[in-house]
C-alpha positions in Angstrom: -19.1 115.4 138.3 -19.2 115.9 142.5 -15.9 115.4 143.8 -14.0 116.3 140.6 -11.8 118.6 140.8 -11.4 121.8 138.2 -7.6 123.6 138.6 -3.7 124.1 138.0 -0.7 123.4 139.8 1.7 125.7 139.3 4.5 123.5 140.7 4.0 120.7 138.5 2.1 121.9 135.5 -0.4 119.4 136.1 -4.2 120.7 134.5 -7.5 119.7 134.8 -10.0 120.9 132.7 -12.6 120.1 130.8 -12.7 119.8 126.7 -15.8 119.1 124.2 -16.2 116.3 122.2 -15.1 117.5 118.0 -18.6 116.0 117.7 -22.0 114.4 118.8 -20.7 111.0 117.7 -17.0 111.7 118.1 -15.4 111.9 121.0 -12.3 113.2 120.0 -11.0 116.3 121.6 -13.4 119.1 120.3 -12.0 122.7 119.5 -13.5 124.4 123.2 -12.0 123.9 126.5 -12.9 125.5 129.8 -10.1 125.7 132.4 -8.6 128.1 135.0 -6.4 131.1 133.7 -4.1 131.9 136.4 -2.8 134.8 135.5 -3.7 137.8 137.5 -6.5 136.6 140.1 -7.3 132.8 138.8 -10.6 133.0 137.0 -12.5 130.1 135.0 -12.3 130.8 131.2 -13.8 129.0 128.4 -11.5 129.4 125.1 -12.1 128.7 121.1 -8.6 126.9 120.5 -6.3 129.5 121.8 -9.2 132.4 121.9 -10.9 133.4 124.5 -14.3 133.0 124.0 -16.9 133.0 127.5 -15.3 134.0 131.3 -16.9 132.5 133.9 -15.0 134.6 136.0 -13.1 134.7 139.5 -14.9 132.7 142.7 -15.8 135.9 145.0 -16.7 133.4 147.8 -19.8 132.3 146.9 -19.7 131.2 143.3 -17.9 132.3 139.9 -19.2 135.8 138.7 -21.9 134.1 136.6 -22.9 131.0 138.6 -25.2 132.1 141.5 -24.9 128.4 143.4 -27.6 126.8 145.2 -26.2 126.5 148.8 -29.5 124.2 149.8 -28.5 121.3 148.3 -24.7 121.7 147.0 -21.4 122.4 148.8 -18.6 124.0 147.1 -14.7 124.3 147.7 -12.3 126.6 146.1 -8.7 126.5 146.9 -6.0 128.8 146.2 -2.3 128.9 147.4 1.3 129.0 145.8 0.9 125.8 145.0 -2.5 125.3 142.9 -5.9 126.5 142.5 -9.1 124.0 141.8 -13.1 124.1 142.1 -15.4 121.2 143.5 -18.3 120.9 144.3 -20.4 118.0 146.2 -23.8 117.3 146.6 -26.2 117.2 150.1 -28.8 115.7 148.9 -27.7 112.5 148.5 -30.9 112.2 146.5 -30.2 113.6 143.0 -26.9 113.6 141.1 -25.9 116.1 139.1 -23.7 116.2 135.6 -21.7 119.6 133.9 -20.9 119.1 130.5 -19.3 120.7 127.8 -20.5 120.7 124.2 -19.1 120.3 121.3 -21.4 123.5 120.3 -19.5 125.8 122.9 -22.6 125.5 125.5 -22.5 124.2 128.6 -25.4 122.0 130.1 -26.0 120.7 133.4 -28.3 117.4 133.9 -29.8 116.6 137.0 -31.3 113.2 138.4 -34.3 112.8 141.2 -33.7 109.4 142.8 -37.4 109.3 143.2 -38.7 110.4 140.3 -38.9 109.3 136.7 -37.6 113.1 134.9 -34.8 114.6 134.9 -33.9 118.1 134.9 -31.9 119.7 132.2 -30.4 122.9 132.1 -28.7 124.3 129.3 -26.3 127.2 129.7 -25.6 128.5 126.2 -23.2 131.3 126.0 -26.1 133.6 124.8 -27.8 132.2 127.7 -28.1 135.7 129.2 -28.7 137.4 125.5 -25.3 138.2 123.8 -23.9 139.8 126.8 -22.3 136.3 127.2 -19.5 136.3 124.0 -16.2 137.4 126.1 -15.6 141.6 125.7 -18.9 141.6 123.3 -18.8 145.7 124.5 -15.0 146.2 124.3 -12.9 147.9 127.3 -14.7 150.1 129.7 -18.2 149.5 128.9 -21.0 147.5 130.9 -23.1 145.0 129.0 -26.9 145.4 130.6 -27.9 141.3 130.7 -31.5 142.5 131.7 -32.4 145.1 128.7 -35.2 144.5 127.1 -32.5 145.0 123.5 -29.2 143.5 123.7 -27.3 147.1 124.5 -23.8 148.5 126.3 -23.3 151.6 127.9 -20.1 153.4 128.7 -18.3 153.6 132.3 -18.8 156.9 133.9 -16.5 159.3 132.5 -16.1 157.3 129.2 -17.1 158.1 126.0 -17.7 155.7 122.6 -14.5 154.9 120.4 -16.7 155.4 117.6 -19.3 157.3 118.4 -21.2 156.5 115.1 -20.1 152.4 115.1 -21.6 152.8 118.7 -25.0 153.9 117.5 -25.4 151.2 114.7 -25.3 148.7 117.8 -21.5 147.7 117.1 -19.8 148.1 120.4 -16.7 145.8 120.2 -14.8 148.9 119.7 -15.8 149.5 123.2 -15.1 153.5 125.1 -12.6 155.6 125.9 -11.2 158.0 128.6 -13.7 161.5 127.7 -11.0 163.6 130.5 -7.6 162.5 132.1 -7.9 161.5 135.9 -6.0 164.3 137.7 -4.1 161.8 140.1 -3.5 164.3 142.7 -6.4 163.5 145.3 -9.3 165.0 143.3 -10.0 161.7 141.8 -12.8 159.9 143.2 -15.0 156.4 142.8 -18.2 155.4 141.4 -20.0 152.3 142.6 -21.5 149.7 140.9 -23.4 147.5 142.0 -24.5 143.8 140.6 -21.2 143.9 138.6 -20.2 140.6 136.8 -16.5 142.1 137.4 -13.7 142.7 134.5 -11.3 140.3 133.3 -9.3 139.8 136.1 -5.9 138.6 133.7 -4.2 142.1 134.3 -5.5 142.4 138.1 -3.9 142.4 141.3 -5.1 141.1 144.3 -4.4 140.4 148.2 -6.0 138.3 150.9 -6.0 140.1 153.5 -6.7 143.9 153.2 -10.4 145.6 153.8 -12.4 147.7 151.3 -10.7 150.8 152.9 -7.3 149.6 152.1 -7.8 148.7 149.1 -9.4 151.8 148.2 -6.2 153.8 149.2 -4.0 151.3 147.9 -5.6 151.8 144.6 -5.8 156.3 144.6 -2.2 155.9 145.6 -1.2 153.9 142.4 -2.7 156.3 139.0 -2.6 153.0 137.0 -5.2 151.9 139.0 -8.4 152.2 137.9 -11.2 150.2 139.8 -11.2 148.6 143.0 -13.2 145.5 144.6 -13.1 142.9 147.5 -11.8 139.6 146.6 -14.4 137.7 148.6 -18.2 139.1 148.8 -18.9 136.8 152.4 -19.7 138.3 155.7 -19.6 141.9 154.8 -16.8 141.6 152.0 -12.6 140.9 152.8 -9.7 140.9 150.6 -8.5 143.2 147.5 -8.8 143.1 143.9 -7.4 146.0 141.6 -7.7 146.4 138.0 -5.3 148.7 135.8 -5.7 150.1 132.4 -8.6 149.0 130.5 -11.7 146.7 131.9 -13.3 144.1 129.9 -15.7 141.6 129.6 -18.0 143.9 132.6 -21.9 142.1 133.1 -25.0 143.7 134.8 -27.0 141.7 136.4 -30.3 141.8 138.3 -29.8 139.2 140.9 -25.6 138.4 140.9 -22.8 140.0 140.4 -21.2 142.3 143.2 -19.8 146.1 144.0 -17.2 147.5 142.5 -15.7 151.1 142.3 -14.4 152.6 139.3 -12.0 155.9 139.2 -13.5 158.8 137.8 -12.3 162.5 137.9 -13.9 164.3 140.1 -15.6 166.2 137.9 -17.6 163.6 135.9 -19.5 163.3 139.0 -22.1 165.6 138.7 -23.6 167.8 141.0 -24.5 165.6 143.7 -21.1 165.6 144.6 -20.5 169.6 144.5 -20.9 169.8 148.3 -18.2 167.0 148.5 -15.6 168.6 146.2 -16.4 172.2 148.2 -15.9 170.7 151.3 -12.5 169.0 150.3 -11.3 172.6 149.7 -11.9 174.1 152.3 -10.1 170.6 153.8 -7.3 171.0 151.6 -7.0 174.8 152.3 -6.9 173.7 155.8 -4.3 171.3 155.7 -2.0 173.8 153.1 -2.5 176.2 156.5 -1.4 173.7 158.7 1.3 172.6 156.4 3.2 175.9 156.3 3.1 176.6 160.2 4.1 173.2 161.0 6.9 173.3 158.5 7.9 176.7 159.5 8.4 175.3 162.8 10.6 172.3 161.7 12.4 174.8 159.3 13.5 176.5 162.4 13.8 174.1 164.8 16.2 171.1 162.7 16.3 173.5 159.1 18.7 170.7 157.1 17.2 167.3 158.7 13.8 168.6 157.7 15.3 169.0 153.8 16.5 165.9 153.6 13.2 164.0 154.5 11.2 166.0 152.4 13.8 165.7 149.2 14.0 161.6 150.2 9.9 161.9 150.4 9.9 163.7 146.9 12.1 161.4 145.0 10.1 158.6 146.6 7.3 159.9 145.1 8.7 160.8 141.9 9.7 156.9 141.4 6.6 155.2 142.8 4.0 155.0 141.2 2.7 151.7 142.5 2.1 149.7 145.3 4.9 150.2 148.0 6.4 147.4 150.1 8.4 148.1 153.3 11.8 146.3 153.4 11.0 144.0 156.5 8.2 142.8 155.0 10.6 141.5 152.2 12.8 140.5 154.7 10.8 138.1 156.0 9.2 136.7 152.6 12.7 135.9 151.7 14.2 134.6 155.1 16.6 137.7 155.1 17.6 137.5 151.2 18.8 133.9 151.9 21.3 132.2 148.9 18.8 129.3 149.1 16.2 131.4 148.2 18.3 133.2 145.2 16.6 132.2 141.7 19.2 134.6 139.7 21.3 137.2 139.2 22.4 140.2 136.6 23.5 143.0 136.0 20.9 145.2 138.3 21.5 142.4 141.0 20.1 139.5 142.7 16.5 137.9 142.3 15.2 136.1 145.2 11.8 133.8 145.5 9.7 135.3 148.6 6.6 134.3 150.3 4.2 137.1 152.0 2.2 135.7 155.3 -0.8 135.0 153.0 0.9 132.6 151.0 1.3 135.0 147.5 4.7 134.2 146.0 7.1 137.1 144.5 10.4 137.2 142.9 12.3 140.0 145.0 15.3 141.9 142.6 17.5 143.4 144.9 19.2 146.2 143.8 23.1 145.3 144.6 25.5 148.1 146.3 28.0 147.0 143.3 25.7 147.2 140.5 26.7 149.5 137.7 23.2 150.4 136.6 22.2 152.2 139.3 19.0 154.4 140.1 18.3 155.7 137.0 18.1 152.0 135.5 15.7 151.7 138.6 13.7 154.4 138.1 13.1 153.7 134.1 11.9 150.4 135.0 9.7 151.4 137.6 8.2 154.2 135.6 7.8 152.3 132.8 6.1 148.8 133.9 3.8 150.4 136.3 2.4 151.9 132.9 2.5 148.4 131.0 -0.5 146.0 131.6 -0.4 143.0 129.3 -0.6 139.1 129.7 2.8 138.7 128.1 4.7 141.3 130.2 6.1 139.9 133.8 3.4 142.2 136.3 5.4 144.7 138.7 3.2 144.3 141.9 5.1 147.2 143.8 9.1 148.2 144.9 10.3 149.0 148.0 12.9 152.5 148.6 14.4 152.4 151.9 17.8 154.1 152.7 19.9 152.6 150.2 17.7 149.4 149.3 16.1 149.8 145.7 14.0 146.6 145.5 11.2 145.6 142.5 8.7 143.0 143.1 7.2 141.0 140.7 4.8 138.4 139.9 6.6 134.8 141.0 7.2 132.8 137.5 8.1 129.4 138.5 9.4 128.1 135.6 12.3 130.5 135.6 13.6 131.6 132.4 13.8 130.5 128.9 17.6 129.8 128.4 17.0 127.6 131.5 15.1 125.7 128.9 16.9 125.9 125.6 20.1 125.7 126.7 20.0 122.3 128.7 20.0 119.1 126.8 17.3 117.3 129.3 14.6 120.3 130.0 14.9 121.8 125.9 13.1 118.2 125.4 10.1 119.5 127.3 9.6 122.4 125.3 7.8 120.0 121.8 6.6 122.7 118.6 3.4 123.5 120.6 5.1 124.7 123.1 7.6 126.2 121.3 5.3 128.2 119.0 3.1 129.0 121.8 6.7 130.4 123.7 7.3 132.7 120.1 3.7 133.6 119.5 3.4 134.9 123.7 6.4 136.9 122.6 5.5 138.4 119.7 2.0 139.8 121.2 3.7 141.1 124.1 6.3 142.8 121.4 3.3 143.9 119.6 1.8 145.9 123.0 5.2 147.2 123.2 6.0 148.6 119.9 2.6 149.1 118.3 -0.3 148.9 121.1 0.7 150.3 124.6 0.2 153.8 125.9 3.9 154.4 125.7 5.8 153.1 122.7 8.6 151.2 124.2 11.8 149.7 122.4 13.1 147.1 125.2 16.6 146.7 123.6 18.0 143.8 125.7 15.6 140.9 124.4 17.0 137.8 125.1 16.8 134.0 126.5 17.1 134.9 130.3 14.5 137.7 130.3 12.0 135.8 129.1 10.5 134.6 132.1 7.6 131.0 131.7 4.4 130.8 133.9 3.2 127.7 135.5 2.0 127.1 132.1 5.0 128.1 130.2 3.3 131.3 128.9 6.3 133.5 128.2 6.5 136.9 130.0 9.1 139.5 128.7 11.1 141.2 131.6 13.9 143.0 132.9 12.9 146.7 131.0 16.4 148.6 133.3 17.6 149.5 129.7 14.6 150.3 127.5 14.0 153.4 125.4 10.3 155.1 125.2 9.3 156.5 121.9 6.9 159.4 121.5 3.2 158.1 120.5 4.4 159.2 116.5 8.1 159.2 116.8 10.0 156.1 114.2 13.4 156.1 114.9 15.9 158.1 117.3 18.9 158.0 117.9 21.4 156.7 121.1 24.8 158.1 122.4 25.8 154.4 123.6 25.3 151.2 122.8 23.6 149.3 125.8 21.6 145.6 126.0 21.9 142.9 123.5 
């Protein structure tokens, strides 16, 4: 109703939401829920039990990705900070009242009163409401569902190519597309836009508050995980940044809603109209590769051995990164200079402090310690392999920082700390009942499942245990810490090791 509020706090665990009745005439709680999941960017998500089964979607300003609101004669708040995230609404026209509700059928339907008239309005939002294209991922990853076809259909991204090709054609597209060419990742890659875009699941996204679309755009070329780019909010000419890696799901067309948003594509894919474009970054290229030599000719001769060493410390920063850097004041300053009160843990690698970035995004800082026996190459494994990982029970690497001697990975904040900070304490293991618990093992198991069975890479992580399972706000495990994991070839078993490392 007005006034309610819809949302999560993270620091307390406290949730509202809303749940159907089992039934028409009971009003126990019924099997579908709609609430915020706050992994990645928050976005509302409607689930079957534990399944998802309709996204609303993130709030881009104006209203969530399917809601276009009526700004005549409602007002709308959404709030998001460290601390929580909620939707309300209220209404202007102190006139009519207005009613959301959930049904026990899955549909949503909205009722609204005229003081001064006898009807009322009803309007039912069925999850077909907008033909099929409403069932969460009903075209798989990288595909668009067109909402205003005259037949129910998907079509590929650009650059993408059916999974099954002749599923595809019998009008079976849960299978959704794949990759047709690798992106180069070396500057020939370019973006597509689309426009009226319900955008993807935004579970496995990244964003920030305060970059424009041009810094996002580089933030994402920079970064070959990342695969589309859009702005967080769609207001006064569009602000913020919101980054998508691996696969996209659950992507809408509308006619009327929606917003922009650029997807990578090779260069090539593009057609044509962009031969001109790729010609012309030759000849730039050439240019620069001209340029390049005399000026480094120069420097050669002028400071031969400082120039080396920049451009071997440039190289290996290059070689590790391949996400989202952070310079070390910045982390300075989120962390008030690495302060103990401001230590969450410590292992083997080092230290792990809580931060907090100007905007009011939270991180957990791991500080690479001068003592630590693991070292770069621990450092360099986990970078490489989490930048290539993108699943809800995986802690989310948002960047690192390599300055002089500092070797620093940032991740997503998880404020309930660590399993064993649960288990193994004989006040807070009480909070964790068999839900929980089996919720806890069944989070761990999927993201074990990604790992061994379902991710690009096959990865063994070979120091599993309490501490580096790190709990959400919800206490949705995450598995972390990957220093000492091993990567398996895509049809590789077994293999061997010269040492025995983890636990």
């Amino acid at each position: 109703m007005p006034g309610m509020k819809l949302g999560l706090n993270f620091v307390t665990g406290f949730e509202r939401s809303l749940s159907s009745w089992k039934s028409a005439e009971d009003p126990a709680v019924g099997e579908y829920s709609m609430k915020f999941d706050p992994t990645g960017f928050p976005q509302v998500m409607e689930f079957k039990g534990s399944v998802k089964y309709f996204r609303i979607g993130p709030w881009n300003g104006h209203y969530f990705a399917v809601y276009p609101t009526q700004e005549d004669q409602y007002t709308y708040h959404f709030a998001l900070d460290k601390t929580q995230v909620y939707y309300e609404f209220e209404i202007l026209d102190r006139s009519i009242f207005h009613l959301y509700k959930l049904q026990p059928s899955g549909n949503s339907i909205g009722t609204t009163w005229k003081k001064y008239e006898t009807r009322t309005e009803v309007a039912v939002a069925t999850i077909d409401g907008y033909n099929v294209c409403g069932s969460y991922a009903f075209c798989g990853s990288n595909a668009i569902c067109m909402v205003d076809a005259i037949l129910e259909t998907c079509e590929c991204l650009k650059g993408y190519v059916p999974k099954f090709p002749q599923q595809w054609n019998m009008s079976n597209w849960s299978d959704g597309c794949v990759r047709k060419s690798s992106l180069d990742c070396n500057n020939t890659d370019s973006f597509l836009r689309y426009t009226d875009i319900k955008v993807p699941d935004t579970s496995s996204s990244w964003y920030n508050q305060t970059m424009n679309l041009e810094e996002c755009k580089q933030v994402c070329l920079k970064n070959c995980s990342c695969i589309a780019y859009a702005n967080l909010d769609i207001r006064n000419g569009g602000s913020g940044c919101l980054l998508w890696f691996d696969n996209l799901i659950d992507m809408v067309r509308f006619s009327t809603a929606g917003q922009d948003i650029y997807i990578r594509v090779p260069l090539s894919e593009l057609g044509n109209d962009h031969g001109n474009l790729k010609k012309k970054k030759v000849g730039i290229a050439v240019g620069v590769i001209i340029f390049g030599l005399i000026t480094c000719i120069s420097l050669v001769i002028i400071k031969k051995s400082g120039v080396a060493r920049i451009i071997q410390r440039n190289r290996q920063r290059q070689k590790v990164t391949d996400l989202p850097t952070f310079d070390f004041s910045v982390l300075v300053k989120a962390t008030d200079n690495f302060s103990s009160s401001n230590k969450i843990g410590e292992g083997g690698f080092g230290s792990v402090y809580n931060g907090t970035l100007t905007n009011g995004q939270e991180l957990a800082v791991k500080r690479r310690s001068k003592k630590s026996k693991q070292g770069l190459e621990e450092f360099k494994n986990e970078v490489a392999l989490i930048a290539k990982l993108q699943h809800r029970n995986l802690v989310k690497l948002l960047g690192c920082c390599i300055q002089g001697e500092e070797k620093i990975l940032v991740y997503e904040y998880m404020p309930n700390k660590s399993l064993d900070y649960f288990v193994f304490d004989e006040v807070r293991k009480k909070m964790l009942d068999w839900i929980k618990r089996f919720n806890i093992i069944d989070g761990i198991a999927r993201g074990l499942l990604y790992l061994h069975q379902d991710s690009r890479l096959r990865i063994i992580h070979r120091d599993l245990k309490n501490s580096n399972i790190l709990l959400d706000a919800n206490l949705n495990p995450k598995i972390s810490d990957f220093g000492l994991a091993r990567t398996f070839l895509g049809d590789q078993l077994e293999a061997n090791t010269n040492r025995v490392v983890g636990t």
